[in-house]
C-alpha positions in Angstrom: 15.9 -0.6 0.4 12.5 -1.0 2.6 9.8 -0.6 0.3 6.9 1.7 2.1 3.5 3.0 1.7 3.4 6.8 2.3 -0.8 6.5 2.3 -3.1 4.4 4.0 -6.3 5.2 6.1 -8.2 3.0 8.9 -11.4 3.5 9.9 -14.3 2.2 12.1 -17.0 3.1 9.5 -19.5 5.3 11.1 -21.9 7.6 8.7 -21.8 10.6 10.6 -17.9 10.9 11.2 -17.7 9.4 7.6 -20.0 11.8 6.0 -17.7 12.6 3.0 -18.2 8.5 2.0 -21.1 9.2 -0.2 -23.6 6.7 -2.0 -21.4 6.4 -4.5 -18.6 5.3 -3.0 -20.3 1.8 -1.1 -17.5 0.2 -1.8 -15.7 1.8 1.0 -18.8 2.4 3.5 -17.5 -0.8 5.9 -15.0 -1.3 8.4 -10.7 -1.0 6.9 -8.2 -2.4 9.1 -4.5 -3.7 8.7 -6.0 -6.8 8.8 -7.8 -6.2 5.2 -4.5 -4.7 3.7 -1.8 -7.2 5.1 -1.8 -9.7 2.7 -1.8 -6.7 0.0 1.2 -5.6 1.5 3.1 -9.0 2.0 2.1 -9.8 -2.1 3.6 -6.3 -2.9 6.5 -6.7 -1.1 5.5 -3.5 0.8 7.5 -3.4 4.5 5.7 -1.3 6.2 3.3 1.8 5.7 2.4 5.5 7.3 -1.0 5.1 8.9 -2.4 9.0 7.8 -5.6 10.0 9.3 -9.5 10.1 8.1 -10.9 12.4 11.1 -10.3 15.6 12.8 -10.0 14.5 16.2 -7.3 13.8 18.4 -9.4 10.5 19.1 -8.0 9.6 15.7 -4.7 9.4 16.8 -5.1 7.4 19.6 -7.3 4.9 17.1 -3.7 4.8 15.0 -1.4 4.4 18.1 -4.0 1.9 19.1 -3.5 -0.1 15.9 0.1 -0.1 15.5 1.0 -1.8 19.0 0.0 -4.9 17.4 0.3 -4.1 13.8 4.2 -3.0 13.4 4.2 -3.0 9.9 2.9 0.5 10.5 5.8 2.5 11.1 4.4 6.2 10.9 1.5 7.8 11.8 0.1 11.6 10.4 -2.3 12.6 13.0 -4.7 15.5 13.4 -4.1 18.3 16.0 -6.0 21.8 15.9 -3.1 24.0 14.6 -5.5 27.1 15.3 -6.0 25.8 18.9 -4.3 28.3 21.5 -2.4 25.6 23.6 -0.9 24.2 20.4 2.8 24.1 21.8 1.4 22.1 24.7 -0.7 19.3 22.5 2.4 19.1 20.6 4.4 18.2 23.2 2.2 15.5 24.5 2.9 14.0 21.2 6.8 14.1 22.1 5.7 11.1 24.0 4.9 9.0 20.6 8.0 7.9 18.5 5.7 7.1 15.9 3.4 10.5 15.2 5.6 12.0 12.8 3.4 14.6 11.4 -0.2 16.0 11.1 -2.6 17.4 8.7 -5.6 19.0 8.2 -8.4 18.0 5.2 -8.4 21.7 4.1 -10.0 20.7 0.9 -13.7 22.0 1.8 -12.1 25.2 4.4 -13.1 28.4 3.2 -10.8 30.6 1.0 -7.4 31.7 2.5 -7.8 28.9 5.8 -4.1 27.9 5.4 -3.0 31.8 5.6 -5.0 32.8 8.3 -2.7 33.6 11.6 -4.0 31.0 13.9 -3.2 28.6 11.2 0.0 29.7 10.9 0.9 30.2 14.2 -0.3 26.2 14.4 2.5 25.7 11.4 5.5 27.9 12.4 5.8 25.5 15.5 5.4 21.8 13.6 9.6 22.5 13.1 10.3 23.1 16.6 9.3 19.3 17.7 10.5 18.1 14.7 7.3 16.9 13.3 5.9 17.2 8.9 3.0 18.7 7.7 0.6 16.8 5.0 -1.2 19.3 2.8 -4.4 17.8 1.6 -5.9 20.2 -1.0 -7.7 20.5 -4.2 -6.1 22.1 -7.0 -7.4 25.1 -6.5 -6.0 25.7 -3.4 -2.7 25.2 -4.8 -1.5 28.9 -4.9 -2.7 29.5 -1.3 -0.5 26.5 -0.1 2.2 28.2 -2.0 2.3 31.3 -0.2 2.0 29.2 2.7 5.3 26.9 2.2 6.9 30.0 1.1 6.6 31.4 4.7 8.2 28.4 6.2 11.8 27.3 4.7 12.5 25.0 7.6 9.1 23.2 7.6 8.7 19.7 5.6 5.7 19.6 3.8 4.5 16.9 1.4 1.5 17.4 -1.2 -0.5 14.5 -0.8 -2.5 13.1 -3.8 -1.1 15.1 -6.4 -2.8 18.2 -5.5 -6.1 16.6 -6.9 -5.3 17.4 -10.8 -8.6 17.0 -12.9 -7.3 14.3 -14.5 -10.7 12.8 -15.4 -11.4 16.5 -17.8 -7.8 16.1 -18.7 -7.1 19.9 -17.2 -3.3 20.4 -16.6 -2.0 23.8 -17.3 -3.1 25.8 -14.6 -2.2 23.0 -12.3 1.2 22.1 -14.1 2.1 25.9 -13.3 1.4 25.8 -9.9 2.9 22.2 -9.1 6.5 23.7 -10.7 6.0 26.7 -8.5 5.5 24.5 -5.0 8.6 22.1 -6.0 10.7 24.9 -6.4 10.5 25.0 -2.5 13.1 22.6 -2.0 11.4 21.6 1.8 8.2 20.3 -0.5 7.8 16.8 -1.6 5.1 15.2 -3.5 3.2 11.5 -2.8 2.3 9.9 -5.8 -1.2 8.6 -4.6 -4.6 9.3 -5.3 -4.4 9.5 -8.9 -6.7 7.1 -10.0 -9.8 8.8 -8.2 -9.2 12.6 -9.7 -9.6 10.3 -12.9 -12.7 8.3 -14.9 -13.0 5.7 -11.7 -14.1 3.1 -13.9 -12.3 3.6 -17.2 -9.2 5.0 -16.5 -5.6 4.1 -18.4 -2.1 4.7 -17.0 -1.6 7.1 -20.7 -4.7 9.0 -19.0 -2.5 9.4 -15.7 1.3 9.8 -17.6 1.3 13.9 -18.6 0.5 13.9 -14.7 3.5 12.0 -13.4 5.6 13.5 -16.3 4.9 16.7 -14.5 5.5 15.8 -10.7 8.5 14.1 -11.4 10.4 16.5 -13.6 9.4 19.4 -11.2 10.3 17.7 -7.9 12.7 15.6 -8.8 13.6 11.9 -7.9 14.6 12.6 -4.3 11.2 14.2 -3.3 8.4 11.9 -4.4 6.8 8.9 -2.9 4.6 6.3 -3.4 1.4 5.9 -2.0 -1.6 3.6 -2.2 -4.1 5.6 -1.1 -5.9 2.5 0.4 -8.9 1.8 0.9 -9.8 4.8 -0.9 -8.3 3.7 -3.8 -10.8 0.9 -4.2 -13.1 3.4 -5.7 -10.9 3.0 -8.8 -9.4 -0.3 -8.9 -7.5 -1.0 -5.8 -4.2 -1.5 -4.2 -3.1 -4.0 -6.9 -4.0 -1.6 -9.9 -2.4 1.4 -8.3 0.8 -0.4 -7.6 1.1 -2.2 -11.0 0.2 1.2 -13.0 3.7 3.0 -11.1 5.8 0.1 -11.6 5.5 0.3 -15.3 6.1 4.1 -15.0 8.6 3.8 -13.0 10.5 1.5 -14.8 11.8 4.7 -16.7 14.1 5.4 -13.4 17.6 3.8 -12.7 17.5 1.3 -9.6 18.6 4.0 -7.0 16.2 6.3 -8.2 13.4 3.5 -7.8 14.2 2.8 -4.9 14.0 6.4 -3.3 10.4 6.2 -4.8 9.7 3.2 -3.2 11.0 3.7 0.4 14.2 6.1 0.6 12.4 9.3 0.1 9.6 8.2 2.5 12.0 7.3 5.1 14.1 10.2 4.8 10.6 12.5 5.2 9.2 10.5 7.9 12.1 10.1 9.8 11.6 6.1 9.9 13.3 3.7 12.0 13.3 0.9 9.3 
């Protein structure tokens, strides 16, 4: 089975379109291209990855088409389109052009309450199906019950949660968030990516037994067949890095019989993504 990494970014950096790279996070204020994370990828034993985007432009996804010609470990890319945007149908068929756009998303983290429900949003959603292509949702945890009423709306779309829904791992808060993870798996069109754990925890201390009662959660609501990994590069070097990440879930993971691994690893992601690997 291909091994494949549901979540990286690229990025020119630029402070203005990178505004949400604050001080604190220098680490990642610089330039990140597949150049930086190929030799993570080859040591890993990672075939390929899904190139998901940083900025809301369609300039974005020409930046990720741009890199894949000559990177082909990058076998996916979620772009960026403006769901609300009243030629929608026609900027999605321009992507029909693209074998490798398989999906968008929009950072809907700092939208305004009740952004995913309004109509020109869903409008945007109801015709993702029709052309075949997923939908990321990129939320905080608070935004979790609005993105339930969302998928609810839309049986036929696939939808993945990226990032865990942003638990509060670092203030140890699960309840609230257990609740409404259980409720969005029971949507059997919804899968999870296992990514972005380590920076909704304590960056600089963290423990896999601080990040367990999370994955215990994900994984017994959505299943073995709907989760994937993700690095979450080169955000992820905020708390450690690719080689911490991927270390931490094959311990947990070890748990899981060899089939079930390998959906985690690749299967599921392929299956999503509709990969030709």
């Amino acid at each position: 089975m291909k091994k494949i990494d549901s979540h990286q970014h690229f990025w020119l950096y630029n402070p203005v379109k990178e505004a949400w790279i604050t001080d604190d996070m220098a680490v990642i204020q610089r330039d990140f291209l597949p150049a930086d994370v190929f030799e993570l990828l080859q040591y890993n034993n990672i075939d390929g990855c899904i190139a998901v985007q940083a900025d809301q432009s369609e300039a974005e996804n020409e930046f990720l088409l741009d890199l894949a010609k000559t990177n082909p470990f990058i076998k996916g890319i979620v772009g960026w389109i403006d769901l609300q945007a009243e030629n929608i149908e026609e900027r999605l068929a321009h992507y029909q052009q693209y074998e490798l756009v398989k999906g968008f998303r929009h950072i809907v983290q700092p939208e305004p309450e009740g952004f995913m429900l309004t109509p020109e949003f869903k409008r945007g959603i109801s015709k993702l199906a029709l052309h075949g292509y997923t939908y990321d949702i990129i939320i905080g945890n608070i935004q979790l019950k609005e993105a339930i009423e969302l998928v609810a709306g839309f049986p036929e779309q696939k939808f993945v949660v990226d990032h865990l829904a942003k638990p509060n791992i670092k203030s140890g808060e699960i309840d609230g968030w257990k609740k409404d993870i259980q409720t969005i798996a029971s949507f059997k069109n919804v899968y999870c990516k296992i990514s972005g754990f380590c920076t909704e925890a304590d960056w600089y201390h963290w423990k896999l037994e601080d990040i367990v009662p999370y994955l215990d959660v994900v994984f017994a609501a959505f299943g073995t067949d709907r989760v994937m990994y993700g690095s979450d590069w080169p955000v992820s070097l905020l708390a450690g890095g690719y080689n911490r990440v991927i270390q931490s879930l094959k311990t947990y993971v070890q748990q899981l019989t060899p089939h079930e691994q390998d959906l985690f690893w690749g299967g599921n992601a392929a299956d999503f993504y509709n990969l030709d690997i």
